[in-house]
C-alpha positions as CSV (number, residue, x, y, z in Angstrom):
1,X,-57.4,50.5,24.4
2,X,-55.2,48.9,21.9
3,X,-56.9,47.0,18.9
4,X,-55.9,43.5,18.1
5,X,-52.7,42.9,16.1
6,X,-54.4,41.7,13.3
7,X,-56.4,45.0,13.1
8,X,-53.0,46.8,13.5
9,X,-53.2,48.3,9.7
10,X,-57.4,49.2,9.8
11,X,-56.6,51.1,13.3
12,X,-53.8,53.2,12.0
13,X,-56.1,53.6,8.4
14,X,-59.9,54.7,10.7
15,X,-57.6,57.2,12.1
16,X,-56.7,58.9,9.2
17,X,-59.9,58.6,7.8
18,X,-62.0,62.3,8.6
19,X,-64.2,61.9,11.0
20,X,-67.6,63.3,9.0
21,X,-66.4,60.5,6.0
22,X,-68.0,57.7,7.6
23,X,-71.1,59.3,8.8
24,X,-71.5,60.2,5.3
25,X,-70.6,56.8,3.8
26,X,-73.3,55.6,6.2
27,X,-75.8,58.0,5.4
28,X,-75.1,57.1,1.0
29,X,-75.8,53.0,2.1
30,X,-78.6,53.9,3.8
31,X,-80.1,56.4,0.7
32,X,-79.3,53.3,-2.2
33,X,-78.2,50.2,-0.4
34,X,-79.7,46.8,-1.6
35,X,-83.0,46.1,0.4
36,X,-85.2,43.1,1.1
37,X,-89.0,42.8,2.3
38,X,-89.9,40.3,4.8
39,X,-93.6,39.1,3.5
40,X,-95.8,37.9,5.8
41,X,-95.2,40.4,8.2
42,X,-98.0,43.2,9.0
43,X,-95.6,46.0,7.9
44,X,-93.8,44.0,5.0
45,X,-91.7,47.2,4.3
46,X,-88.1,46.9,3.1
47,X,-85.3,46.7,5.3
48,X,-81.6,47.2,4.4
49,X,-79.2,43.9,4.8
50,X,-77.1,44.7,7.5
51,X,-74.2,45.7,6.3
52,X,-70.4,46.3,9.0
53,X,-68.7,49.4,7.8
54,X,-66.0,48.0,9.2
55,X,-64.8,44.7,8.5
56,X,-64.0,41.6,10.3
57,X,-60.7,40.7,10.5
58,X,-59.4,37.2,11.3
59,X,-55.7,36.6,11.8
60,X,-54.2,33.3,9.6
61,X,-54.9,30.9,12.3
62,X,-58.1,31.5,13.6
63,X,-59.1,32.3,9.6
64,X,-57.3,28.7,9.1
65,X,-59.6,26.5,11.7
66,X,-62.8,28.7,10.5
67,X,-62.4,27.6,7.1
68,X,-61.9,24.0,8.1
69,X,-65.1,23.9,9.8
70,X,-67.3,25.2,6.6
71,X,-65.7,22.8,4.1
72,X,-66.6,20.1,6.5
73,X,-70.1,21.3,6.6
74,X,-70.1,21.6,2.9
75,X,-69.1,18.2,1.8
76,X,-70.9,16.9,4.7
77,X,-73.9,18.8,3.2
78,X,-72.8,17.5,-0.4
79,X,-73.0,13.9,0.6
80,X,-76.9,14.3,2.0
């Protein structure tokens, strides 16, 4: 399966990349990544914030008419 253009350049990068690096990478987020407790809850333990190893990518466009919509919602929030 081909990957989307815009993720042209991460494709031909993840298969360079070693496979065992991003278990490892993984595994080193999971050992000291930032945490947060949910109180409340029976078993307020920490949890890890969810975190992509690999990033989204938006092409211009689409990046374009996202962007649009949260300033809207911003200055629309602003005014309130």
């Amino acid at each position: 399966m081909a990957a989307r253009p815009a993720y042209g350049e991460l494709s031909r990068w993840l298969g360079e990349v070693p496979k065992g690096r991003a278990r490892s990478r993984r595994r080193a987020f999971r050992r000291i990544g930032i945490t947060f407790a949910v109180y409340g809850e029976a078993e307020a333990q920490e949890r890890l914030v969810p975190f992509d190893v690999i990033p989204r990518i938006m092409a211009a466009p689409r990046r374009c008419a996202a962007r649009s919509v949260h300033v809207d919602q911003a200055q629309r929030q602003a005014q309130m």
